[in-house]
C-alpha positions in Angstrom: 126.5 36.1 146.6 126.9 33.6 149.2 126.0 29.9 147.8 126.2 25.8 149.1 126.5 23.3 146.9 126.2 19.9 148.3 126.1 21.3 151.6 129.6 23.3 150.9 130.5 26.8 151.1 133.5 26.3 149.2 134.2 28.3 145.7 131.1 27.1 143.8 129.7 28.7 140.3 126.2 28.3 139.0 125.8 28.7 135.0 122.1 30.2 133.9 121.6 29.2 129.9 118.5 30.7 128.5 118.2 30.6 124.5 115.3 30.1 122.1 115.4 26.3 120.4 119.1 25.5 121.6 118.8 24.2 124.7 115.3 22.3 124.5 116.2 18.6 124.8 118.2 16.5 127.0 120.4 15.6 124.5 121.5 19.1 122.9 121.5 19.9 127.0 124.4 17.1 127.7 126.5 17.9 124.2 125.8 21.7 125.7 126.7 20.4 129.4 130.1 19.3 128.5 131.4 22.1 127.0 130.4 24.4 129.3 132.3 22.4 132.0 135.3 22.1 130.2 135.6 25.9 129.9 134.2 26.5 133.4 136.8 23.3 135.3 139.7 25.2 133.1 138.8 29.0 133.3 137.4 28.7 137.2 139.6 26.6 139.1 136.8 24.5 140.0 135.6 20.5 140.1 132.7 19.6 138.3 131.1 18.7 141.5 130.8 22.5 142.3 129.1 24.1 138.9 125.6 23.8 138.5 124.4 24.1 134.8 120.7 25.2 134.6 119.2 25.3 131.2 115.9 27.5 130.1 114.4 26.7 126.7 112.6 29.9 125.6 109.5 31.1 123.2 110.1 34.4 121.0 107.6 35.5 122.9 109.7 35.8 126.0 112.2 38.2 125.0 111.8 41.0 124.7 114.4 43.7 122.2 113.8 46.7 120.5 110.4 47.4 122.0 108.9 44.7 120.9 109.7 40.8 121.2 111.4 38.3 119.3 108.3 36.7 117.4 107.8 40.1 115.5 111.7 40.8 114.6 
């Protein structure tokens, strides 16, 4: 999919993080953050200046598994 990242077409990658109770505060978001782009500058090829990291916190109520969601399993 075609993407611009700080108004760039070059080789970009965007990271979506969705979990329940990991990713809820800024600070468990930077520790989170940084190891992400280590694996992401290494694996990708890329600068940190073109990944995006975009976090989700979630409720068990979101998910849904098994035909039901994660607040009953």
């Amino acid at each position: 999919m075609p993407m611009v990242v700080a108004g760039s077409a070059e080789p970009c990658a965007q990271l979506l993080v969705s979990s329940i109770g990991v990713v809820g505060s800024a600070e468990q978001n930077q520790r989170h953050s940084a190891r992400f782009f280590d694996v992401l500058t290494a694996q990708l090829g890329l600068g940190p200046e073109r990944i995006i990291i975009r976090f989700y916190p979630l409720e068990p109520w979101q998910i849904g598994k098994n035909r039901t969601v994660m607040t009953f399993l």
